[in-house]
N, C-alpha and C positions, 0 to 999 in steps of 0.2 A: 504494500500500500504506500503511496504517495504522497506530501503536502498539495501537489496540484490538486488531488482529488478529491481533498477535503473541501469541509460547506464555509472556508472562510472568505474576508475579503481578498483584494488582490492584492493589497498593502500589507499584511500578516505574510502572507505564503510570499512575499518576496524578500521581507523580514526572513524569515526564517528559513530560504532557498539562498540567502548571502548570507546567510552563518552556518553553512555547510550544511542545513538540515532539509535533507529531500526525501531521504527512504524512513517508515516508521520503525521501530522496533518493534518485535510479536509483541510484548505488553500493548504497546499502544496500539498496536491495529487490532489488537483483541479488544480493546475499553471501544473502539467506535462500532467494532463489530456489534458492540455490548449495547451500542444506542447513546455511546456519552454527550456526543453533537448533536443531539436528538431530543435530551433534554432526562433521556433516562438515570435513573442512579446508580449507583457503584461504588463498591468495596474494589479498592487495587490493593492486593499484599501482593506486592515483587519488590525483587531487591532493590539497595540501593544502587543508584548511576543507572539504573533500566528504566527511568524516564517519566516516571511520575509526576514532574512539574510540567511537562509536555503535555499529559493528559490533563492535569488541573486548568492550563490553559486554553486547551480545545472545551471542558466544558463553562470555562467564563466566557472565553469568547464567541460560540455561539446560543449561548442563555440569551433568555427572549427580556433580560433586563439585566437591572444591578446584580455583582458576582462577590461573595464575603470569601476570603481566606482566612481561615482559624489556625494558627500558630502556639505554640507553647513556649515559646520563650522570644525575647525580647530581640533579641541579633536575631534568631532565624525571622523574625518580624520584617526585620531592615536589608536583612539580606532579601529574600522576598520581593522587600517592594523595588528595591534597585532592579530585578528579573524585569518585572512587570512593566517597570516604569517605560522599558527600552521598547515594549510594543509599538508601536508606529498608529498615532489617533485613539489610544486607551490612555484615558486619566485615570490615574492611581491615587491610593489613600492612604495615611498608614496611622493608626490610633495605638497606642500602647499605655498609656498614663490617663491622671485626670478621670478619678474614678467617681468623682461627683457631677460629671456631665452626659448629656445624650447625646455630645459631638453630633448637633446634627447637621455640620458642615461636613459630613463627611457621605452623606445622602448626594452629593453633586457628584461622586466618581461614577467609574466604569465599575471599577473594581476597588473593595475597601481590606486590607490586610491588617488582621489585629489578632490582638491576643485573647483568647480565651475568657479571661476576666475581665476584658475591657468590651467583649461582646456581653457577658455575660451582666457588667456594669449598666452599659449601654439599656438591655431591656431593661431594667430595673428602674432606668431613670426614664423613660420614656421614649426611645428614640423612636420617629417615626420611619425613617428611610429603614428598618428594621421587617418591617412591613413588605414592603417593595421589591427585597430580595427575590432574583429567580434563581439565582444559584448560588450555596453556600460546599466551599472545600474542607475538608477536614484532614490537617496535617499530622503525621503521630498519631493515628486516631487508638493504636495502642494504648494512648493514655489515659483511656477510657477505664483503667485499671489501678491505675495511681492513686494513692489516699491523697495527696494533696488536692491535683488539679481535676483528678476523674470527675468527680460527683459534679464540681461546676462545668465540666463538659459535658455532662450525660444531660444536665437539666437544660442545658443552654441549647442543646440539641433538641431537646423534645418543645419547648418552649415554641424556637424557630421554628418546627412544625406547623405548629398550634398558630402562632403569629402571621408568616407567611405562607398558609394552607398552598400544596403542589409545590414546595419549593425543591430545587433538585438539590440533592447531596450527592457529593463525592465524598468517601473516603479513605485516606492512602496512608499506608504503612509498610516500612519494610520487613518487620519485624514483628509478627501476629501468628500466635498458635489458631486461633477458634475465628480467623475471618469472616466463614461458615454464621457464627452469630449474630454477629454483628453486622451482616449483610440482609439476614432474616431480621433482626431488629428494624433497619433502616429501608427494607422492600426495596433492597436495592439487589443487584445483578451484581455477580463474582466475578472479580477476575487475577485468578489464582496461577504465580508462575514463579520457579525458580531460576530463570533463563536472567543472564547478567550480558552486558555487552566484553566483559572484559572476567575473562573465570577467574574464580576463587578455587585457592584450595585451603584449608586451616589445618594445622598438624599441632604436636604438642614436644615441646623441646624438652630433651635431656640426653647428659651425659655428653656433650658438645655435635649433637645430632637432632633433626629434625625430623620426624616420621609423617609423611601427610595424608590428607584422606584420599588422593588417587592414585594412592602408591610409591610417591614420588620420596624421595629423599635428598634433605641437605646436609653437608657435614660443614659445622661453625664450629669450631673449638673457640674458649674464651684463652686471652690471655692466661699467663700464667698468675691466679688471685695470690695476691700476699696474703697473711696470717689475718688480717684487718678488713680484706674485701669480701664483700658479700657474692655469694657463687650465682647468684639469682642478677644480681647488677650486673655482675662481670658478662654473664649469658646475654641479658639485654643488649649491654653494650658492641660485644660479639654482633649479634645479629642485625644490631639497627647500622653499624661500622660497615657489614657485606651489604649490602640495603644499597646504600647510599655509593660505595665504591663500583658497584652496577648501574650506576645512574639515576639510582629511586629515590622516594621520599620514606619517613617510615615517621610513625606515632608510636608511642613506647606510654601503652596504659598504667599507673600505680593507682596503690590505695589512698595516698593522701596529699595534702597542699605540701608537706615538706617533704615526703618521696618525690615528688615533682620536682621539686628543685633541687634535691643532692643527684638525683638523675641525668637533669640536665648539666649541673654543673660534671661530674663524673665524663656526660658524653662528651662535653667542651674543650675537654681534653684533649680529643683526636682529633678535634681541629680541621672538621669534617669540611667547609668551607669559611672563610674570611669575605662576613658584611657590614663591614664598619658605618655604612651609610643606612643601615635598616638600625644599627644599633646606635647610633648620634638618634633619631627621630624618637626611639624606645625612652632615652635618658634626658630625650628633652620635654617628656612628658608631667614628669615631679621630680623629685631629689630624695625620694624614699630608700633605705637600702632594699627591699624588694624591687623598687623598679632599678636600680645600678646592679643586684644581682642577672637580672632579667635580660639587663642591657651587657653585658659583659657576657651570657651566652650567646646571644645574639651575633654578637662578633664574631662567633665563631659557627655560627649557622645553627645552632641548637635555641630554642624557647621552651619556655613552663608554661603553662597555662591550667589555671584552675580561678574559683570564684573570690580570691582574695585579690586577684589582680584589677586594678581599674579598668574601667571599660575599655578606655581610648587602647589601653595595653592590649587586652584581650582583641579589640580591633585589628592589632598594628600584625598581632600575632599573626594572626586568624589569615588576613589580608601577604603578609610578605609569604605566607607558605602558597597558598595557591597561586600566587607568582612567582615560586619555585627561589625565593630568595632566602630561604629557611630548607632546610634538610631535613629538620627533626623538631617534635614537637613532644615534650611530656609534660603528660598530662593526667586529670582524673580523669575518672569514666563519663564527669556530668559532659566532656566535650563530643560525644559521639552520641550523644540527645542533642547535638546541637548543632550551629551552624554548618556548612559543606567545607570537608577540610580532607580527603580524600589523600590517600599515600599508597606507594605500593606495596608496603609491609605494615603491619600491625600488629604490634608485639604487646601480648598482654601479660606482663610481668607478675602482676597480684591479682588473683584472683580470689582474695579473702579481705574485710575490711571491718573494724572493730564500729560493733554497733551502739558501744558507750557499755555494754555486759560482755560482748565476748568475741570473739573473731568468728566473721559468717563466710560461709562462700554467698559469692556475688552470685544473683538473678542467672539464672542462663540468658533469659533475654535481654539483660546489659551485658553480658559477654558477646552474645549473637550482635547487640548492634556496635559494639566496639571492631570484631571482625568484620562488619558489612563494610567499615569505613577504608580497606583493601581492594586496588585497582580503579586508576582514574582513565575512563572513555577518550583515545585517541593520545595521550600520553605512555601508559602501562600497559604492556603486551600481557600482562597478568598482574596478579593481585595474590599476596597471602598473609594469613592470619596465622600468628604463632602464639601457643600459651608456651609460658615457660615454666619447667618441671623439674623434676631429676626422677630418679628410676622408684622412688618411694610414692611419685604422685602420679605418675605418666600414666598408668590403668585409671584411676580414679578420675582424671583431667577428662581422656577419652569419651569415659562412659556419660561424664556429666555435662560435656559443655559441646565438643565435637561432634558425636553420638547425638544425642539429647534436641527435642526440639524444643523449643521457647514454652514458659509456663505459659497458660491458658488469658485469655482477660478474663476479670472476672469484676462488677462494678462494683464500689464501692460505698454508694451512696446512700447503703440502711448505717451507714456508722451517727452517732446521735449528734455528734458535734455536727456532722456533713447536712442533717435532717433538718435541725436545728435552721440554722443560716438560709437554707433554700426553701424551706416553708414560710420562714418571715420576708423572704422576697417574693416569691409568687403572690402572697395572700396582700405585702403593700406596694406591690406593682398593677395592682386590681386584677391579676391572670385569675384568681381564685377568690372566693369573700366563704368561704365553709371548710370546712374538713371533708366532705363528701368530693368539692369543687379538687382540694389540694389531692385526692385519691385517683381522682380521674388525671391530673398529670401523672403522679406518680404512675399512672397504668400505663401508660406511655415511654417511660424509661428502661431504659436497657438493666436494671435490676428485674424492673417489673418481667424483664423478656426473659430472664434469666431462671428468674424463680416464681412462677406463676401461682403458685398453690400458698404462697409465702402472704398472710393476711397480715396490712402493715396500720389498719383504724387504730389498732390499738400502741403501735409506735405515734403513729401521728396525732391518738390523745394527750398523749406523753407529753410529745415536745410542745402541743398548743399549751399545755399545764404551763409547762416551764416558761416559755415565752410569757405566758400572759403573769408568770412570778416576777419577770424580768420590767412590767409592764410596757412592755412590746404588744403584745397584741390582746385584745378583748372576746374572751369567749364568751358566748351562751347558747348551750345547746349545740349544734353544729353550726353556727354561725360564726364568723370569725371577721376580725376586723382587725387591721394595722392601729396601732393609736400612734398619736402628734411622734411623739418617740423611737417605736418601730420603722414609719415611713423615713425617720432621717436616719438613722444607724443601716438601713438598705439604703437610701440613697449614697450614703457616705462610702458603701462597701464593705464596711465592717463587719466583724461577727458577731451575732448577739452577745457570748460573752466579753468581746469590746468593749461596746458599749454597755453593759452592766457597768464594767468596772474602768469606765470613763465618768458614767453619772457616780459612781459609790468617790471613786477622786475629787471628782468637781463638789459633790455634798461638803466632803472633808475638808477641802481647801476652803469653802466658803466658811466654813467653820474658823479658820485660823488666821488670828493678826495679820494684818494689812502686807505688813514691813515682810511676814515670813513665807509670802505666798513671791515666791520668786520664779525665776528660768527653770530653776533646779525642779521646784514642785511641777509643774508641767510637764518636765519633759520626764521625772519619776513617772507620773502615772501613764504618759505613754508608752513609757518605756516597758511598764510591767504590764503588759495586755497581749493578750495569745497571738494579735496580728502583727506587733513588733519581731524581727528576729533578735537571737538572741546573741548573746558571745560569752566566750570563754573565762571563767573562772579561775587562776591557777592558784594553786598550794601558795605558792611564795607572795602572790599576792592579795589574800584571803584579808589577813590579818591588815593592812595597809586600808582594803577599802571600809576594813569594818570601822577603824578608825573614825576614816570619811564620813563613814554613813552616821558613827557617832555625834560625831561633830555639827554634822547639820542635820539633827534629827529632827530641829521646828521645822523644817526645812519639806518635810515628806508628809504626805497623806497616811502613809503606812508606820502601822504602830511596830515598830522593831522587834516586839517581844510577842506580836498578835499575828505574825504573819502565821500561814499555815506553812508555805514552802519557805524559809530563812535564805535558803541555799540560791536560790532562783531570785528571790527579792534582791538577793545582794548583787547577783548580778547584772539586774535590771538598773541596779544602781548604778553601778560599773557604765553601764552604757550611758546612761544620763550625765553621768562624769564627763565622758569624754565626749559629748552633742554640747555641753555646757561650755566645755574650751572650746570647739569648733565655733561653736553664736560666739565666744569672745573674741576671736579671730587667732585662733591656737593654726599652727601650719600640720597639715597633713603628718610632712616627714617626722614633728615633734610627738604627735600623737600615736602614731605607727611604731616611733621607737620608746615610747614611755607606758605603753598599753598591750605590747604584744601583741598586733590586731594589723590583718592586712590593710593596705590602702583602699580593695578593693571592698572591704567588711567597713571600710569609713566612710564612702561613699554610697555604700548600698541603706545604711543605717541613714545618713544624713536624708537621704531618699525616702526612705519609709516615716521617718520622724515629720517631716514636713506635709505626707500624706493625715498622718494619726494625728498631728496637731491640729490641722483644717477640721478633722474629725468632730475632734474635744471641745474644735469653736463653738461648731456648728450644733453638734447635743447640747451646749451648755447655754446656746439660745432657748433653744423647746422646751428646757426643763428651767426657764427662766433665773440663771445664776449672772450675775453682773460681776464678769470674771473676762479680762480683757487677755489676761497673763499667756494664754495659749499662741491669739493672733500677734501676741507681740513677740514673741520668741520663734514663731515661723518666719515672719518677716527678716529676723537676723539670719536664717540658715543659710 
């Protein structure tokens, strides 16, 4: 099959006949086979690099209106809309923030690209171009299985239904056990393939050998390790070293933000190429010792990349490898959820990672999508994925991650916290005003499709109780109503228990002398609220902040000695510590090296802090507190 012989303009198919793209790939001539151009639905589970974004654009571009791409994370957001933007007569949109608006500037594109929560924001506050949609994509739609984001996809999806009656889905994953259900879920047509443009093979390394799954064999011996080196680095290093002396790129998986960087530094070593001008751009970013670590592998063609790095960083990373000015990238595993960063080896060096009790093996399916990230289309005559082993784990490796297919999805959305939060939005977005109304979404949900025989009235009495303890919402009988309170803690985004213990703060703080309601008290009770993240605690500096917390204890809404978690308050404090020196104009580099906290963990916080303080405004209007202290210490962030 053809692009001439697709139902596009002539301006599309000449687009994409001068970027070299004239024959389809069998996935994609299988999705139009399927009806994608036609307006019909579809599940695509095929690998990565077999063309997914292809098909996503054959069904925006010819949907009989507006086209949403749903993202999970913020860069694949951006990257995304850069794809799109380069269409020839398609306006593009891209929303990611600002979770108190219905962005309904964003109803003038072709196509609107956003994140999951910001769609899911978006209905809550009313947006109308929401409506309008004829075609909604579903990126990752694996994530339907995630305690975090699952449950706000699963409702955001069924909602969408309900909202924009016929609207078409697509949804694409490379990495899906049970497609099969989620295709019956969405009445949408399968299109099920292991076919890659560029093969994989994934083996399991030991003993300075590689064994692969088509029989193939590599022999990598590692240097000779000193007393001191680790036999698993040394292996890494080995493999990613042949990688790249063959002309490849390679990604080298670990378990955490500091195996990432003794990794990288380790690889920097071999001095795999010299980019002094990728690494001048890295270091003129801030003056943190994480980014001059950062920049000084760079130099030498190796990067780290994990969620402590600043954006821009993470950008610069991301960017000089797919322009092949990077050889090597370690990383965690959250970088292969994420942006396209494609190499022709893939070394997964840890395949276990401490869950705060105990060391777990990793998911098969973040393994499986760590290997997909092997072999890039018209670059790499092939593609491999290596776990690294020795002869004690090389059976066990096999059976569980090579062998083994991806765990199942399965949704997540009867968890109570999950229930909680997306009853009190249906019920004060008006989608529902009963329990009977909020039952009939719920029938709709991929739980619902899941577990049919699973009677959830009496989950859903539950949390209207609860809600209406929080007074969030007004029951009687099966009626149900959002009150003044409920509507702005969903508009805001929050979780109900946010906002509890946003009003139980704001009560507190109105309680207490003028003089002692300061920056500190603010950004304390944002700080200690489930939608905040959190940060690290250490031994050595336990005692220091208790100090702190001493010291300014008129200072806090929380009674030191009343809290129920100690451990969790205190370092909720810790964080309002260091937001309190940023609003004083404290530098990054100072607070990075007096706080143990990546650059990336200071800007992601400063982020969220300015979100939950609009928050704090905003309830502290409705429940009528004349308390300015919140909008004024946003304003410094």
């Amino acid at each position: 099959m053809h692009v001439r012989d697709l139902p596009l303009p002539d301006r599309i198919r000449a687009h994409y006949e001068s970027n070299g793209i004239e024959k389809l790939y069998p996935p994609q001539a299988a999705a139009v086979e399927a009806g994608v151009t036609e307006g019909a639905r579809l599940v695509a589970a095929i690998p990565t690099a077999s063309g997914k974004t292809f098909i996503a654009e054959l069904a925006m571009l010819t949907a009989d209106g507006p086209a949403l791409y749903i993202v999970p994370l913020r860069a694949l957001a951006r990257e995304k809309y850069e794809t799109f933007d380069e269409l020839p007569g398609v306006s593009v949109g891209i929303s990611t923030g600002d979770f108190d608006s219905p962005a309904e500037d964003l109803g003038e594109n072709d196509v609107v690209v956003a994140t999951s929560e910001k769609v899911d924001s978006a209905i809550r506050n009313g947006a109308s171009w929401v409506s309008k949609l004829a075609c909604v994509v579903v990126d990752e739609v694996h994530l339907l299985g995630s305690d975090g984001r699952g449950p706000t996809l699963e409702v955001t999806l069924a909602t969408l239904q309900r909202r924009a009656p016929g609207v078409q889905i697509v949804a694409l994953s490379a990495t899906v056990a049970n497609p099969e259900d989620i295709a019956a879920w969405l009445d949408a047509e399968l299109v099920e393939t292991t076919w890659r443009p560029v093969s994989l093979r994934t083996g399991v390394y030991a003993d300075g050998s590689v064994e692969f799954d088509d029989g193939s064999t590599l022999d990598c011996p590692p240097e000779d390790a000193g007393p001191n080196d680790d036999e698993d680095t040394e292996a890494t290093a080995a493999l990613v070293a042949d990688a790249v002396e063959n002309g490849g790129q390679s990604l080298a998986f670990v378990r955490s933000r500091r195996e990432a960087e003794s990794l990288a530094e380790r690889l920097a070593r071999e001095e795999l190429v010299s980019r002094p001008e990728t690494a001048d751009a890295v270091a003129e970013l801030d003056g943190t010792e994480t980014g001059e670590r950062l920049a000084e592998c760079v130099e030498n063609g190796v990067a780290f990349h994990h969620a402590g790095l600043r954006t821009g960083h993470r950008a610069l990373v991301e960017s000089a490898f797919r322009d092949r000015k990077l050889k090597v990238i370690c990383a965690t595993p959250t970088l292969a959820a994420g942006v396209n960063v494609p190499a022709r080896r893939v070394v997964v060096r840890d395949q276990k990672r401490y869950t705060g009790e105990e060391m777990a093996w990793l998911p098969v399916l973040e393994v499986h999508q760590m290997c997909g990230r092997a072999g890039r289309p018209h670059l790499d005559p092939y593609g491999e994925a290596v776990l690294v082993g020795n002869d004690r784990s090389e059976a066990e490796l096999w059976d569980r991650y090579v062998e083994a297919g991806p765990e199942a999805v399965e949704s997540k959305l009867a968890a109570p916290d999950a229930l909680r939060t997306h009853v009190l939005s249906v019920v004060a977005s008006g989608f529902a005003d009963s329990k009977s109304g909020v039952l009939d979404l719920l029938d709709a949900s991929f739980f619902a499709h899941q577990s049919p025989d699973v009677d959830l009235s009496g989950v859903v009495d539950g949390v209207a109780t609860e809600l209406a303890e929080m007074a969030m919402l007004s029951v009687e009988g099966d009626a149900l109503a959002a009150t003044t309170l409920g509507e702005q803690v969903s508009r805001q985004y929050v979780r109900p228990e946010t906002g509890a213990r946003l009003v139980a703060g704001i009560r507190a703080a109105e309680q207490m002398a003028d003089d002692h309601v300061t920056a500190l008290t603010a950004l304390e009770i944002v700080c200690d609220t489930p939608d905040m993240y959190g940060t690290y605690l250490g031994n050595r500096e336990r005692a220091a902040m208790y100090r702190f917390a001493t010291r300014h204890a008129a200072e806090f809404t929380t009674d030191m000695n009343g809290t129920d978690d100690f451990e969790q308050w205190l370092s909720a404090v810790k964080l309002a510590r260091i937001l309190r020196e940023w609003v004083d104009g404290e530098s990054v580099e100072a607070i990075v090296e007096n706080y143990r906290i990546g650059p990336g963990d200071v800007e992601s916080r400063v982020e969220r802090a300015e979100w939950l303080l609009g928050a704090a405004d905003a309830v502290a209007s409705v429940v009528d507190a004349d308390l300015t202290v919140f909008r004024d210490v946003r304003s410094r962030l």
